[in-house]
C-alpha positions in Angstrom: 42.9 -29.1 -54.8 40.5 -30.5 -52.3 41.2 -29.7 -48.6 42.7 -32.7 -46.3 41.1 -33.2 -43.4 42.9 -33.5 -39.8 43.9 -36.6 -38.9 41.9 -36.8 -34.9 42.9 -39.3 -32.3 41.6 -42.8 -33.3 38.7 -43.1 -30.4 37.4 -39.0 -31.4 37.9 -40.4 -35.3 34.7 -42.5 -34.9 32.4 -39.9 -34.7 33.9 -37.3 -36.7 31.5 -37.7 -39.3 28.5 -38.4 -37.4 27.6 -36.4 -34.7 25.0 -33.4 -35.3 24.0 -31.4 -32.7 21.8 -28.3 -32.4 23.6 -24.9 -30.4 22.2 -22.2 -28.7 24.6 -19.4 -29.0 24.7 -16.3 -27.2 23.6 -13.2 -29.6 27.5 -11.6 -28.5 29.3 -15.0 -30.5 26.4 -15.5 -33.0 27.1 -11.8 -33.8 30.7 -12.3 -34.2 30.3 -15.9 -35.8 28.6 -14.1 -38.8 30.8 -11.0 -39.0 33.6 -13.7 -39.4 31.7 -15.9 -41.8 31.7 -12.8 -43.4 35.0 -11.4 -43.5 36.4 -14.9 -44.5 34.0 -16.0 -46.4 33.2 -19.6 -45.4 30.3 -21.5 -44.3 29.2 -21.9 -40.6 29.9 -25.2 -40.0 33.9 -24.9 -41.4 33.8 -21.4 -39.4 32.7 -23.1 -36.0 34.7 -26.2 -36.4 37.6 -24.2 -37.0 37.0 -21.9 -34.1 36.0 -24.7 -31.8 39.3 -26.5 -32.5 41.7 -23.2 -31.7 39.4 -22.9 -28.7 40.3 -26.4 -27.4 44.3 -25.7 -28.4 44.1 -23.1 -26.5 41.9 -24.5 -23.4 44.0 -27.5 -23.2 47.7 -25.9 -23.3 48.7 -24.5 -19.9 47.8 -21.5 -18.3 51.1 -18.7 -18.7 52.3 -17.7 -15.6 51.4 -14.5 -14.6 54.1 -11.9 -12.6 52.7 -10.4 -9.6 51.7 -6.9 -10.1 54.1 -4.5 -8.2 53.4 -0.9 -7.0 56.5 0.8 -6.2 56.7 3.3 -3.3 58.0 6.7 -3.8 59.0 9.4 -1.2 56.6 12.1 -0.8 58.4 14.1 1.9 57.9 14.9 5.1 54.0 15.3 6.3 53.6 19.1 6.6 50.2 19.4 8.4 49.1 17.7 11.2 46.4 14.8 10.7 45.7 13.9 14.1 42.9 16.3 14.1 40.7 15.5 11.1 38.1 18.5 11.1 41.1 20.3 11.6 43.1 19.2 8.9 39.9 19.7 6.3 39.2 23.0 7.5 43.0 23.8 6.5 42.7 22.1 2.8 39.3 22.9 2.2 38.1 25.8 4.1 35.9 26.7 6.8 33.3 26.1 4.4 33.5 22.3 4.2 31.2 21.9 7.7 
């Protein structure tokens, strides 16, 4: 059974069957272009044309929302040395040797 093809918009539908153009691709998607053309076992052009047209879907369909990312506090306790002295305070965690 041959495949149908999509029905595009009627001013796209003109050249739907005429335009050629030459890409340069990345070596990254060029890489996975063939590993795909591969695995599926199509040709390039039904490969890119079908990947071009989920990449469009997706481009043109609005962005999710995304929550705000949230630290939440927790309670350490009380501060048991004194910071106010800072040589001080790293000769008590790390030594005398840390000068």
């Amino acid at each position: 059974m041959p495949k149908q093809k999509e029905v595009l918009p009627n001013e796209a539908n003109r050249y739907a069957d005429v335009m050629r153009t030459t890409l340069t691709l990345d070596d990254d998607v060029a890489a996975a272009l063939e590993h795909l053309q591969k695995t599926r076992d199509i040709g390039l052009k039904e490969l890119v044309n079908d990947v071009l047209r989920r990449g469009l879907r997706d481009m043109a369909s609005p962005l999710k929302k995304r929550q705000p990312f949230r630290t939440r506090s927790v309670a350490l306790g009380r501060v048991r040395l004194n910071i106010d002295n800072v040589a001080e305070a790293l000769a008590i965690a790390e030594g005398e040797s840390f000068k």
